[in-house]
MOPAC internal coordinates of N, CA, C and O (Angstrom, degrees):
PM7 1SCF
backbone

  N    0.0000 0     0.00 0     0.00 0    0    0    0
  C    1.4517 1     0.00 0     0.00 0    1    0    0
  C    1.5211 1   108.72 1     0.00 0    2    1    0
  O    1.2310 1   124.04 1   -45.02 1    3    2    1
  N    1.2993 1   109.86 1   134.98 1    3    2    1
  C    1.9210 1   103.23 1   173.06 1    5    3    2
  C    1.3563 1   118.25 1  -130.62 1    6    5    3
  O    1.2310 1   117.64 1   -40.32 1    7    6    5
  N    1.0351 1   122.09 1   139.68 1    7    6    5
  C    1.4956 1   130.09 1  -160.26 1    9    7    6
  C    1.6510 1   115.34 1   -58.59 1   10    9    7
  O    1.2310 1   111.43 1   -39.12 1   11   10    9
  N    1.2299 1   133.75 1   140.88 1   11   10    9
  C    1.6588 1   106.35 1   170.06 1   13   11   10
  C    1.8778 1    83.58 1  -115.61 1   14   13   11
  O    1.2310 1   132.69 1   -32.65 1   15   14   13
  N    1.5828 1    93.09 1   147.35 1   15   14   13
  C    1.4256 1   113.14 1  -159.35 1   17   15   14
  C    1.6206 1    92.59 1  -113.41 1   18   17   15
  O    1.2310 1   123.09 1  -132.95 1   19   18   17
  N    1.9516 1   111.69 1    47.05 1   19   18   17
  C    1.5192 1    87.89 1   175.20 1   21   19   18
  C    1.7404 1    76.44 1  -153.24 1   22   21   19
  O    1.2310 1   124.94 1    -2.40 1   23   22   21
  N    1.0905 1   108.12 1   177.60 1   23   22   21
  C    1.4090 1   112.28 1   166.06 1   25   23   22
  C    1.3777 1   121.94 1  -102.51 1   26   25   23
  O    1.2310 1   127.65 1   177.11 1   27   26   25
  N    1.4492 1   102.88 1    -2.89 1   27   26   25
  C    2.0430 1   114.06 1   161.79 1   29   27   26
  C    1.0284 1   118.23 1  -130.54 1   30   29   27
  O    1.2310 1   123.92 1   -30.75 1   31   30   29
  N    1.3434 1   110.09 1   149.25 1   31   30   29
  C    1.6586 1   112.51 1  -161.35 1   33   31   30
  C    1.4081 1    86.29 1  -126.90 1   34   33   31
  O    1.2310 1   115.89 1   -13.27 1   35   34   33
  N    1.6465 1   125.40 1   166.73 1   35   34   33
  C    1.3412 1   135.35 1   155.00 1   37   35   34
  C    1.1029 1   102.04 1  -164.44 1   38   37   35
  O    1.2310 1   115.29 1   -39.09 1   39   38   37
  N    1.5940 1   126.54 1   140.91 1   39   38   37
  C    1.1928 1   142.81 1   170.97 1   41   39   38
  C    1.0759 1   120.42 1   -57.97 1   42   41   39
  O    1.2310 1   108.78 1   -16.40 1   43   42   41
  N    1.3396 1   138.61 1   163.60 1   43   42   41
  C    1.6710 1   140.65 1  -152.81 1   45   43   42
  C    2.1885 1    74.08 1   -91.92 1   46   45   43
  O    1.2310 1   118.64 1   126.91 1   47   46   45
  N    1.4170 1   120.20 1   -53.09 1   47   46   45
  C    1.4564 1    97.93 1  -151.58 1   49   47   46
  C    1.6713 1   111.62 1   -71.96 1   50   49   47
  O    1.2310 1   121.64 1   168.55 1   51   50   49
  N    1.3962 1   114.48 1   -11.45 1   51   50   49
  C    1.3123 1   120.98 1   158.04 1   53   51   50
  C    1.5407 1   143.97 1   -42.11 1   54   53   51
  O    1.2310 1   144.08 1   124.03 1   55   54   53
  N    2.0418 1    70.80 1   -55.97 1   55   54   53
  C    1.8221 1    99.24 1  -175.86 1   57   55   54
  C    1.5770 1    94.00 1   -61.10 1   58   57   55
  O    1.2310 1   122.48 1   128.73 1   59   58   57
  N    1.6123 1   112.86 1   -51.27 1   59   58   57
  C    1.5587 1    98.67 1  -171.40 1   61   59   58
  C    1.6549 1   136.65 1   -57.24 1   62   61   59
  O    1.2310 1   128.68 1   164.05 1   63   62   61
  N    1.6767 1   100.89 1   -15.95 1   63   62   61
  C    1.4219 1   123.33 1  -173.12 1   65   63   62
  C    1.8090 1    83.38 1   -55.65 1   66   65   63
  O    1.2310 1   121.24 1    95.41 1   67   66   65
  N    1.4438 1   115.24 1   -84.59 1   67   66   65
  C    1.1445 1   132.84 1  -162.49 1   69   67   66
  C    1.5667 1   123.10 1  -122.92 1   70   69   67
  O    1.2310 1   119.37 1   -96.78 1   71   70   69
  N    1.0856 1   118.81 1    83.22 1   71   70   69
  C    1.9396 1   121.26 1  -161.69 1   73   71   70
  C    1.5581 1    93.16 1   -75.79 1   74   73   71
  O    1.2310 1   111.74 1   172.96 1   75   74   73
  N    1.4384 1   133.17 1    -7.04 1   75   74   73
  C    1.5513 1   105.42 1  -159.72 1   77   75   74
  C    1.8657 1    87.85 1  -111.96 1   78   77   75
  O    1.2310 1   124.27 1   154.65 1   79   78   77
  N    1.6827 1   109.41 1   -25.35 1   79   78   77
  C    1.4097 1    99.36 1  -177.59 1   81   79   78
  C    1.8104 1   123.93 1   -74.42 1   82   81   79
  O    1.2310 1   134.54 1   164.65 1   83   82   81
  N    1.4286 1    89.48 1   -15.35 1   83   82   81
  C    1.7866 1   105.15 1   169.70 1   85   83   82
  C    1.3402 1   114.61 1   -81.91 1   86   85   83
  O    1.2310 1   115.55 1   159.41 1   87   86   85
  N    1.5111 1   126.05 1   -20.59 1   87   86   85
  C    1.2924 1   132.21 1   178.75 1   89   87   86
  C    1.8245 1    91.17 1   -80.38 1   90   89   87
  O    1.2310 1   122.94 1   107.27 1   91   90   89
  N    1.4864 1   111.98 1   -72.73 1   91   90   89
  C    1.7647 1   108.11 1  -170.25 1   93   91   90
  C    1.9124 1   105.51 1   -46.50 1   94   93   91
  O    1.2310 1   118.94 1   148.20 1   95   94   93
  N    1.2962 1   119.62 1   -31.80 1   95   94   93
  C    1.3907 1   117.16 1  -168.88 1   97   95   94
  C    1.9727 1   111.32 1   -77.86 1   98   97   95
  O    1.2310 1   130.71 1   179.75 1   99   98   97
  N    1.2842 1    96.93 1    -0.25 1   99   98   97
  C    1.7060 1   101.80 1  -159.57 1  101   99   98
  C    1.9036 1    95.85 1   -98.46 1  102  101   99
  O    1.2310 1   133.04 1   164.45 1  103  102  101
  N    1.4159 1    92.40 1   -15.55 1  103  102  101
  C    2.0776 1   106.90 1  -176.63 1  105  103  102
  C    1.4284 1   104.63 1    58.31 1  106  105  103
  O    1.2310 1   114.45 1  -139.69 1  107  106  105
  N    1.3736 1   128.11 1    40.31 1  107  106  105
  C    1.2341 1   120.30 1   159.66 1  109  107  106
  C    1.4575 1   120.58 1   103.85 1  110  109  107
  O    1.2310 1   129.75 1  -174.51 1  111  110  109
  N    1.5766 1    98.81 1     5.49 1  111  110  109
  C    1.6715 1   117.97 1  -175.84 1  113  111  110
  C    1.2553 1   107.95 1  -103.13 1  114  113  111
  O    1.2310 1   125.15 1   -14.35 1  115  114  113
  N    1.2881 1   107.72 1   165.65 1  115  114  113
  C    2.0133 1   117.49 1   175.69 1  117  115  114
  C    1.4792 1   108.34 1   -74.52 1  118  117  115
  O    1.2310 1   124.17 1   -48.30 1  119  118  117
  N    1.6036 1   109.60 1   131.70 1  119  118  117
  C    1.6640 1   109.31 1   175.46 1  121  119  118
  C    1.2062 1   102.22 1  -105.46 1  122  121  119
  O    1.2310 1   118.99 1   -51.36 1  123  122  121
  N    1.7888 1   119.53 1   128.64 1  123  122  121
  C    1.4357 1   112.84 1   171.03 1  125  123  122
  C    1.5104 1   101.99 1   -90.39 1  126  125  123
  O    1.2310 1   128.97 1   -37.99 1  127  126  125
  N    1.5465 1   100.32 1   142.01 1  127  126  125
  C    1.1295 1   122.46 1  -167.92 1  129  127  126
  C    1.6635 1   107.64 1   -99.70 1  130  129  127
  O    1.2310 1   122.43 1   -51.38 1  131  130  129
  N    1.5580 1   112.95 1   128.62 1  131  130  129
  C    1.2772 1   118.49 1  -156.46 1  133  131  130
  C    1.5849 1   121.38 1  -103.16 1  134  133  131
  O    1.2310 1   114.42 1   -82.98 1  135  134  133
  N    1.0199 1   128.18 1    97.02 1  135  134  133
  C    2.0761 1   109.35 1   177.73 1  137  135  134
  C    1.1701 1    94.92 1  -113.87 1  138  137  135
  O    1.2310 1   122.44 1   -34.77 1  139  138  137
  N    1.3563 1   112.93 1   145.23 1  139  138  137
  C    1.3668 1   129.51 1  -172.51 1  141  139  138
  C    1.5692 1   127.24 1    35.80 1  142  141  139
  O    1.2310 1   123.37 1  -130.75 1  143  142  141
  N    1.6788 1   111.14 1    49.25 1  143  142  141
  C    1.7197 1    97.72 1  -152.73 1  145  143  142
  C    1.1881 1   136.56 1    50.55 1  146  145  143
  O    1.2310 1   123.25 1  -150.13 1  147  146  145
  N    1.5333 1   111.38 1    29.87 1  147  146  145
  C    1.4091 1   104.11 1  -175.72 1  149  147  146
  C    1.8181 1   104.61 1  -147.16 1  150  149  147
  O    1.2310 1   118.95 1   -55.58 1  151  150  149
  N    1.2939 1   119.61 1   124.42 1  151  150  149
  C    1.7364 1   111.78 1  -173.40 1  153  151  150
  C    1.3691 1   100.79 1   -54.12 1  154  153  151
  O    1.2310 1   130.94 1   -32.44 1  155  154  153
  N    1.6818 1    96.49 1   147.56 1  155  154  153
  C    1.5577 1    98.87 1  -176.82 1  157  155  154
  C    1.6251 1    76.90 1  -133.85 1  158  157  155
  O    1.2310 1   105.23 1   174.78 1  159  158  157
  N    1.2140 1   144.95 1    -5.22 1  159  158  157
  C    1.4907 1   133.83 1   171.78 1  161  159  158
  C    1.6466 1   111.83 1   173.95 1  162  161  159
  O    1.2310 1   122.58 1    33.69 1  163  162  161
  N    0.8838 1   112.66 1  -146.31 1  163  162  161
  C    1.3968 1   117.20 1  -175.93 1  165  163  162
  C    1.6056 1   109.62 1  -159.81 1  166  165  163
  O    1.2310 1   113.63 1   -25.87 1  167  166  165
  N    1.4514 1   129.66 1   154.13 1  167  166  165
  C    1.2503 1   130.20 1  -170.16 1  169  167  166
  C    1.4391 1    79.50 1  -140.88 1  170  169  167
  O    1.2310 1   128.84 1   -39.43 1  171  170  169
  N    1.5869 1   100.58 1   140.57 1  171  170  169
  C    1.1972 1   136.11 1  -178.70 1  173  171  170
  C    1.4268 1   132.90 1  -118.47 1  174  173  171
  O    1.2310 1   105.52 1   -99.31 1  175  174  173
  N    1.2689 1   144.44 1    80.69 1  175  174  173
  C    1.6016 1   123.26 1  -164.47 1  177  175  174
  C    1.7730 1   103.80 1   -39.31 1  178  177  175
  O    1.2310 1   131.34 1    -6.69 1  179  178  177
  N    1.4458 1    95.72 1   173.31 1  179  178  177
  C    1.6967 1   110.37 1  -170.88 1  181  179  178
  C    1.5198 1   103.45 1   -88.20 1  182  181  179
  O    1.2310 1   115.81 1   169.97 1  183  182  181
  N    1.5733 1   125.55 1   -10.03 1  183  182  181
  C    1.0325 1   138.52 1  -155.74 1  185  183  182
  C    1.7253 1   108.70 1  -103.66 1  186  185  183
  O    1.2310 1   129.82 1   150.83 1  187  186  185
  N    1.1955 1    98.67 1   -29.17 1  187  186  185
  C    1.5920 1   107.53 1  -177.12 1  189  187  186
  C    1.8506 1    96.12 1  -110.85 1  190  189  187
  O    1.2310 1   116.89 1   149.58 1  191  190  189
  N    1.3043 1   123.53 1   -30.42 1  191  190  189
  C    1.6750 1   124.22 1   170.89 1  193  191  190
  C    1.6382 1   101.87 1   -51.75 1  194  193  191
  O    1.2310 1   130.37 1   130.82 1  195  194  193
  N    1.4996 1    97.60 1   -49.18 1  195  194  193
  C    2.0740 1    84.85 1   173.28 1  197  195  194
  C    1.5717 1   124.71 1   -75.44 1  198  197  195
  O    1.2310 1   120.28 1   139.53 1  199  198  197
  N    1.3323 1   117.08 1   -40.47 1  199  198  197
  C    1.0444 1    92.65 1   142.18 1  201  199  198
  C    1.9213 1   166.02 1   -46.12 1  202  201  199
  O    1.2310 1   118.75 1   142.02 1  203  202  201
  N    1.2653 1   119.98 1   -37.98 1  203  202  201
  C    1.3449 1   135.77 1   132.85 1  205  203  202
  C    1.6218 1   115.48 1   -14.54 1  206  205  203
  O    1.2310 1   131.84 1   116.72 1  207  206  205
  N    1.6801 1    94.74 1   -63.28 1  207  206  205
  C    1.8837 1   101.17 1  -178.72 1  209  207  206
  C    1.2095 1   114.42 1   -83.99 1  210  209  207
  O    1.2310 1   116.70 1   168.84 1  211  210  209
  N    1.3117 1   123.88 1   -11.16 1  211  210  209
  C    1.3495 1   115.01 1   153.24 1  213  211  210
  C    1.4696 1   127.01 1   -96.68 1  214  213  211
  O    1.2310 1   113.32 1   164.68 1  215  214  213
  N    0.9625 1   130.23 1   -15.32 1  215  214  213
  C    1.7746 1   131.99 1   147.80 1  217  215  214
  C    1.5627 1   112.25 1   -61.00 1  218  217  215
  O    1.2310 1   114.12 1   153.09 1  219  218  217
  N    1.2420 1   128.74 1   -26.91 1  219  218  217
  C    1.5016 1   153.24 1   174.12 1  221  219  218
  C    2.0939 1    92.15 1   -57.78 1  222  221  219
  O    1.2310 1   130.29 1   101.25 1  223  222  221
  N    1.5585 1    97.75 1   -78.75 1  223  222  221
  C    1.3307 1   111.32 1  -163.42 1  225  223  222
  C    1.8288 1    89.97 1   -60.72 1  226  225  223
  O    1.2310 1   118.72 1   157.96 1  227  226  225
  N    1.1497 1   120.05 1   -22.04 1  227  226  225
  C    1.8529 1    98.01 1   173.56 1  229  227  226
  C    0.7590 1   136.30 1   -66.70 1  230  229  227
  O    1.2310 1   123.96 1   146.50 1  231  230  229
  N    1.5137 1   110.00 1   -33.50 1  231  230  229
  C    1.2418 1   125.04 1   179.39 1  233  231  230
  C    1.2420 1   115.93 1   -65.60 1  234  233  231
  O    1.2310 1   128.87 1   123.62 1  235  234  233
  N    1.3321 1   100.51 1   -56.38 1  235  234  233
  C    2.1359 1   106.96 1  -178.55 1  237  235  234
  C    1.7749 1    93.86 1   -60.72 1  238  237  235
  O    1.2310 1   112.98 1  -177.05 1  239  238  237
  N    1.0920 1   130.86 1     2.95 1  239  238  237
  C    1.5748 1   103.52 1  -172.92 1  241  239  238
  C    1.5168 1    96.34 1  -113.77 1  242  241  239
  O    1.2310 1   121.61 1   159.11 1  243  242  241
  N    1.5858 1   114.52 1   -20.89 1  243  242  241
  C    1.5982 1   111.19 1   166.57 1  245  243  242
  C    1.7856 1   120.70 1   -79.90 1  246  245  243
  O    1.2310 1   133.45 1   162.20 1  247  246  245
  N    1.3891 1    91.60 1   -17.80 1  247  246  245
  C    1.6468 1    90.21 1   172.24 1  249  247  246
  C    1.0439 1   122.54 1   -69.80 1  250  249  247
  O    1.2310 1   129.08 1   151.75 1  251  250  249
  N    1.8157 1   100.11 1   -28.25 1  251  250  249
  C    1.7484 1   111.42 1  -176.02 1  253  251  250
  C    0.9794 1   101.26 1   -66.58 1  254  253  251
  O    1.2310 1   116.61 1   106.43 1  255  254  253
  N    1.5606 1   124.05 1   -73.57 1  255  254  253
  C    1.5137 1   105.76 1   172.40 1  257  255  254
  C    1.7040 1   140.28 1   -58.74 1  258  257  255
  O    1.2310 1   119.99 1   179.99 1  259  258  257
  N    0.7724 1   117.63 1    -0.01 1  259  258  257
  C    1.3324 1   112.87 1   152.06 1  261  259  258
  C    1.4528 1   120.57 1   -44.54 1  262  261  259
  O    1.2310 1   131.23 1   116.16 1  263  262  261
  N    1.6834 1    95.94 1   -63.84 1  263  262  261
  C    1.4846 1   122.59 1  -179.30 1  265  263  262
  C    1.5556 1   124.64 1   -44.47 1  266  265  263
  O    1.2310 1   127.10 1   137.29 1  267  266  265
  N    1.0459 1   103.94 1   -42.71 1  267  266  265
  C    1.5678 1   134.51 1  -177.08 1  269  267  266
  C    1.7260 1    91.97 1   -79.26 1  270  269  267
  O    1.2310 1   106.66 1   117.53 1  271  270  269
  N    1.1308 1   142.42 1   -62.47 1  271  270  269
  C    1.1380 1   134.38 1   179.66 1  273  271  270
  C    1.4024 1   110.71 1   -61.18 1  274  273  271
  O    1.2310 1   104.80 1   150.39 1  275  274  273
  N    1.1763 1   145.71 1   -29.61 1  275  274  273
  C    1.3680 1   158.63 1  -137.07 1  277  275  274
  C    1.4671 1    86.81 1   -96.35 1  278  277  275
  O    1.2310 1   120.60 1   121.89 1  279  278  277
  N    1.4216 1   116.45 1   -58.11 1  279  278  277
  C    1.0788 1   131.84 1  -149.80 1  281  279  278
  C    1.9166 1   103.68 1   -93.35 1  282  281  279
  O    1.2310 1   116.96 1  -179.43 1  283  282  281
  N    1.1647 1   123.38 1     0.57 1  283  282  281
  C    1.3543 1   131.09 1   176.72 1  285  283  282
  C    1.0696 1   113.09 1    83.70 1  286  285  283
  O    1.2310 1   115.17 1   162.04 1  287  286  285
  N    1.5297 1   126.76 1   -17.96 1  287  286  285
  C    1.8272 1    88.96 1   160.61 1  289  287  286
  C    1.1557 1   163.94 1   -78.26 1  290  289  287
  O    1.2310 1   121.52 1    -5.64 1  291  290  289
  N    1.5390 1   114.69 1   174.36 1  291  290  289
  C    1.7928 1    97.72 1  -147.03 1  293  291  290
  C    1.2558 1   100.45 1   -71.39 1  294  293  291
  O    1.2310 1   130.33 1     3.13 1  295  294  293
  N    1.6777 1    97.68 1  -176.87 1  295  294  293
  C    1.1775 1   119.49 1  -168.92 1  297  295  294
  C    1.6745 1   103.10 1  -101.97 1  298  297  295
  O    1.2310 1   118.84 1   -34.75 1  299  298  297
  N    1.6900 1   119.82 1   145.25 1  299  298  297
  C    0.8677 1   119.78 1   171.68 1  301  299  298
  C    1.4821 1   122.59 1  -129.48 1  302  301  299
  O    1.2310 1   118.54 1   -50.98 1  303  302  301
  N    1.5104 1   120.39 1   129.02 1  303  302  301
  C    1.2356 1   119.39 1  -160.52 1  305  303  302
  C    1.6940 1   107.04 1   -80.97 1  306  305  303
  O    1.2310 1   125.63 1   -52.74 1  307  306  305
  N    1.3000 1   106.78 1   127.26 1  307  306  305
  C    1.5768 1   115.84 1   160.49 1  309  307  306
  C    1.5197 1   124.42 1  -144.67 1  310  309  307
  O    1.2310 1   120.91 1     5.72 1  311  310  309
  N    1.2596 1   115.86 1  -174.28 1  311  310  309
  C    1.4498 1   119.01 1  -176.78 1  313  311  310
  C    1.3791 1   100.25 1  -133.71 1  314  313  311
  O    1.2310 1   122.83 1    -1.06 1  315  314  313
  N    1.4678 1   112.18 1   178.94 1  315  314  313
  C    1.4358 1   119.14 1   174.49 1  317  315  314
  C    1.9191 1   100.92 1  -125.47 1  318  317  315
  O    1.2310 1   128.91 1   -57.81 1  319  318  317
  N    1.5896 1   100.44 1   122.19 1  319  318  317
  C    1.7617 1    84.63 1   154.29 1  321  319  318
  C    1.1513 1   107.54 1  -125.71 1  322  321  319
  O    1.2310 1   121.65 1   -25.02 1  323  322  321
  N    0.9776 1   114.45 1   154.98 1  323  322  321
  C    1.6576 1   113.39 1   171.45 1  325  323  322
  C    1.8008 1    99.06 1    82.65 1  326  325  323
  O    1.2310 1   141.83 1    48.66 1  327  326  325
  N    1.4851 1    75.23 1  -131.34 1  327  326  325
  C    1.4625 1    94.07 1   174.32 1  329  327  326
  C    1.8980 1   108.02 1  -137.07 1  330  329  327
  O    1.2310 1   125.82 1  -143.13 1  331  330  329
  N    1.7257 1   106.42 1    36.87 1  331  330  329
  C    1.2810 1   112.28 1   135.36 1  333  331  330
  C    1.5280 1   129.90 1  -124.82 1  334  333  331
  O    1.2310 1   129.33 1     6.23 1  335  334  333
  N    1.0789 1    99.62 1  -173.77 1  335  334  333
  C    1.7154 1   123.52 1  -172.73 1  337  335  334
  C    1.9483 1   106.99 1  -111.79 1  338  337  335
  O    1.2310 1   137.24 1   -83.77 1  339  338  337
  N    1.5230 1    84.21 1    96.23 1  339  338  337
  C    1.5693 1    99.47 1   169.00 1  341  339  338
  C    1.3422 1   107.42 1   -90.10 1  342  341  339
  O    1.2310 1   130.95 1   -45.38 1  343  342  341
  N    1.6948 1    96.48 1   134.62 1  343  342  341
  C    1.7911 1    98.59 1   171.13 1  345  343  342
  C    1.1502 1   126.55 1  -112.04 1  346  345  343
  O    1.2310 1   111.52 1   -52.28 1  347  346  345
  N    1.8266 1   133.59 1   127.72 1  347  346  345
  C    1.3859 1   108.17 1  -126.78 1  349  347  346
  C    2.2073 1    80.58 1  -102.60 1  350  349  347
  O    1.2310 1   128.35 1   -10.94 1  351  350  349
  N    1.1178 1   101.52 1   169.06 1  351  350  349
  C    1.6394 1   102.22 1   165.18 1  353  351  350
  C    1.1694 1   118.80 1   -83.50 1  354  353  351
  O    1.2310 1   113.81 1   -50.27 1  355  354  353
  N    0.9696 1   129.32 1   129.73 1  355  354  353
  C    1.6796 1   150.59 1  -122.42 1  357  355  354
  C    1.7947 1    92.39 1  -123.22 1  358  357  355
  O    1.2310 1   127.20 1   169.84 1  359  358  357
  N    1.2751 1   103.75 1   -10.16 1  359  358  357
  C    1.6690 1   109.06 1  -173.46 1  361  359  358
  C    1.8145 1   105.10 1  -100.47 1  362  361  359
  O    1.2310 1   126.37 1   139.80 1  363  362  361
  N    1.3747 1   105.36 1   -40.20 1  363  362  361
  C    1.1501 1   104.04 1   177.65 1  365  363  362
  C    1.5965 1   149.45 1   -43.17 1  366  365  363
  O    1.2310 1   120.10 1   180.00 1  367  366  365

């Protein structure tokens, strides 16, 4: 028995009828894709695939720091604006 890891399934001869009406019918969720009753992959909108790689890239960037703390080095004070990383002077 093998798990399907989506809450919609569609068969490969389906998917081929129409790949974009199984993507709009899935509301933004993963469709496991079916041959012979058996997952052969998964289809993903492009909207939740970037997401994934950016919950992906969080993780590896909280592990880093973990690591970096684990390991004693210092701490360095910054802020965020925008969508950068100000580093404040540590002397000031």
């Amino acid at each position: 028995m093998q798990n399907i890891l989506a809450n919609v399934a569609v068969s490969v001869s389906e998917l081929k009828k129409n790949p974009s009406a199984v993507l709009s019918g899935a509301d933004g969720e993963a469709v496991a894709v079916l041959n012979h009753n058996r997952v052969m992959g998964y289809m993903v909108p492009a909207e939740r695939y970037e997401a994934m790689l950016d919950y992906i890239e969080d993780l590896e960037l909280a592990k880093l720091a973990r690591e970096r703390i684990e390991a004693g080095e210092p701490a360095v004070k910054a802020r965020i604006e925008g969508d950068d990383i100000v580093f404040e002077d540590s002397d000031a």
